[in-house]
Structures are given as C-alpha cells and as structure tokens.
C-alpha angles and dihedrals in degrees: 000000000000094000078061098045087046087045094051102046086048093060087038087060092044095052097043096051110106126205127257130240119217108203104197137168096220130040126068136210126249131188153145148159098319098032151317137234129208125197145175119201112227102034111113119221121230104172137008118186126168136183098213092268105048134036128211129193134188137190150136113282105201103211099181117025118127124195118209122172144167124216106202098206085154110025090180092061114085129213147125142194135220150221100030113204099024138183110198108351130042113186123206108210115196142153091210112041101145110120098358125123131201117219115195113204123188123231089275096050096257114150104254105173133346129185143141106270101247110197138009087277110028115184123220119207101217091161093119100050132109110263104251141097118300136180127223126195131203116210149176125203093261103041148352108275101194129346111213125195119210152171133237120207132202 
C-alpha cells in the first residue's frame, strides 16, 4: 500500500512539473529536417544526461549580473565614464580631450559608434542601441588610452 501511494504522488510530481523558459540576450536556435539546437551564452553548464533519444542539459543562468571593467593602457590619462549602465546618454568625462577618439565596439567586436571627444564631458547618445554590454576604447593617434566595459539597459 504504501510502495502504490508512493508510486502515485511520484508520478503525480513528474506529470505536473512544468518546463522552464531562459530568457537570455545572447544565444540563437537552429534547426532543420533531422534536428535543431538551442543555446544561451553565458549559462554554465553543471550536468548533461541522455537516454539515447533525448538530451538534457542543466546549468546556472545568471539574470542580473553586470560586468563592468577598466583597461589601464595609459594610467597616467585620466578619464571616466558615466552612467554605467546606462539606458540614452553616455557621457565621456576627460581633462585632456584634445585629439582623442572613442570607438565603441558591441559584445561581438562589431564597430557600434566612433567620433573625436569634443569637450571635457562629451555626451554619447546610445538610445537606440541594443541593451547589452559594450566597450568603449579612448585613443590618441599614437596609442589606446583606457578600454571601458559597459552595459546598456533597456
């Protein structure tokens, strides 16, 4: 009797379980005629069984972590920038901004803006850009003065 009742609320359990959904920035699907793969960058991966048929995979989804960072290529130039994150206006805040240009590259590297810095605080308009996280690099002609790594809300 209780091997049955055991029995019953496990496969209870089992059929009431419903999936879960990742919502993630980055990752794609892929499929066609024989099969399809779906996949989040990002996510790490703790455990991966199969039985033959079907393939499950499980692992950690991180919603809410923001990586900021600074390259110092020049620790003697000085600059910040600020908000970050930030959702319409970045603003480039420098001393010396005379001959220096800020390249702003997407999380896969693709060039995104590019200008000449134009006052001690220049202002970037990054509204219409995709939420994610950016870089954005201060040079000279000659070198990179500081490498930033931001994030772009919504």
């Amino acid at each position: 009797m209780i091997k049955n009742t055991v029995l019953f609320l496990t496969l209870l359990t089992t059929t009431t379980v419903t999936a879960q959904e990742v919502v993630s920035t980055q990752g794609d699907s892929y499929s066609n005629g024989t099969g399809s793969i779906d996949f989040t960058i990002g996510e790490v991966i703790i455990n991966t069984g199969t039985d033959g048929t079907n393939t499950l995979t499980q692992g950690f989804h991180q919603t809410n972590w923001n990586f900021v960072g600074l390259e110092d290529h020049l620790p003697s130039y000085a600059a910040i920038i600020f908000p970050n994150p930030t959702v319409d206006v970045l603003n480039i805040q420098t001393s010396s901004f005379e001959g220096v240009t800020y390249t702003l590259y997407d999380g896969q590297g693709k060039l995104v803006l590019q200008d000449l810095l134009s006052a001690k605080q220049t202002p970037i308009e990054v509204s219409e850009l995709a939420p994610g996280s950016y870089s954005l690099t201060l040079n000279n002609e000659t070198q990179n003065l500081k490498t930033f790594k931001l994030v772009k809300l919504q």
